[in-house]
N, C-alpha and C positions, 0 to 999 in steps of 0.2 A: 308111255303116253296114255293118257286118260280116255279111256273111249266115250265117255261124254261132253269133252273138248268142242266139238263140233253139234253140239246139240242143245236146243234152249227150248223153254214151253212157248207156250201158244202166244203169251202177250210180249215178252222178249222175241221175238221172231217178228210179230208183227212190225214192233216199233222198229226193228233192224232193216227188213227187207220190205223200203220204200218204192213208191214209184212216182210218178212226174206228173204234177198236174198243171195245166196251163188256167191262168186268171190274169184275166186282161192280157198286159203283154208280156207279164209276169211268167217265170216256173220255177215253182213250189216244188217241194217232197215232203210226201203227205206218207203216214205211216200206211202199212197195210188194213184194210179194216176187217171184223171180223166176218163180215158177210162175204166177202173176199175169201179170204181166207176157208172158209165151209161151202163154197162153188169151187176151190181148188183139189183138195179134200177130197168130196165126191167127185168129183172129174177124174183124179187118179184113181177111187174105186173100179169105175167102173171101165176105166180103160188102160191104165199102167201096171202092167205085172207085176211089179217090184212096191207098188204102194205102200205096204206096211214096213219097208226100209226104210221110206219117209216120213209116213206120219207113223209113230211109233205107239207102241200101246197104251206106255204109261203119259200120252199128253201132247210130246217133246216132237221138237221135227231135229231132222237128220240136216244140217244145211248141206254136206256137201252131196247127199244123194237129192237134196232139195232139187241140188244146181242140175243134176242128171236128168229128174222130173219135169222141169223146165225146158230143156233141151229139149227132149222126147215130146213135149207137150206144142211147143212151139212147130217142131218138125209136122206134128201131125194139122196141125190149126194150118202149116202151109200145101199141105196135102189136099188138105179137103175144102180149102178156098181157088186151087190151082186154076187155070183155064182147062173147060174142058177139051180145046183144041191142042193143049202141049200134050196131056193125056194121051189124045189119038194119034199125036204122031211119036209119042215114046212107043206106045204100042201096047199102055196099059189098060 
């Protein structure tokens, strides 16, 4: 199997991995933009371990370690939005 099967550059990525806009009482999938795309980027420098398995050197993203970075990214966005009251009584 081809180890680049799973991997596209920056504007094939974009236009793949949409998200949901609402207009009026419409919803659209609007492609990812690139300013999007360079706030995800550095969010994973500066916080995901694994970052250069995603966005790789030569350009290309990894989609399925994309999906990993997502996960990891969302967990933590649910971390550090949490109440501080479940906090004190997990005990952390």
């Amino acid at each position: 199997m081809s180890p680049y099967l799973y991997q596209m550059n920056r504007l094939e990525f974009c236009n793949v991995w949409k998200s949901i806009k609402k207009v009026g009482d419409k919803e659209i999938e609007v492609p990812m933009s690139l300013s999007t795309f360079n706030r995800r980027r550095s969010w994973a420098q500066e916080n995901y371990p694994d970052w250069q398995k995603v966005f790789l050197a030569s350009g290309r993203v990894d989609l399925k370690e994309y999906q990993k970075f997502e996960t990891f990214r969302s967990e933590r966005y649910y971390e550090d939005h949490e109440s501080p009251y479940v906090k004190a009584l997990r005990g952390d």
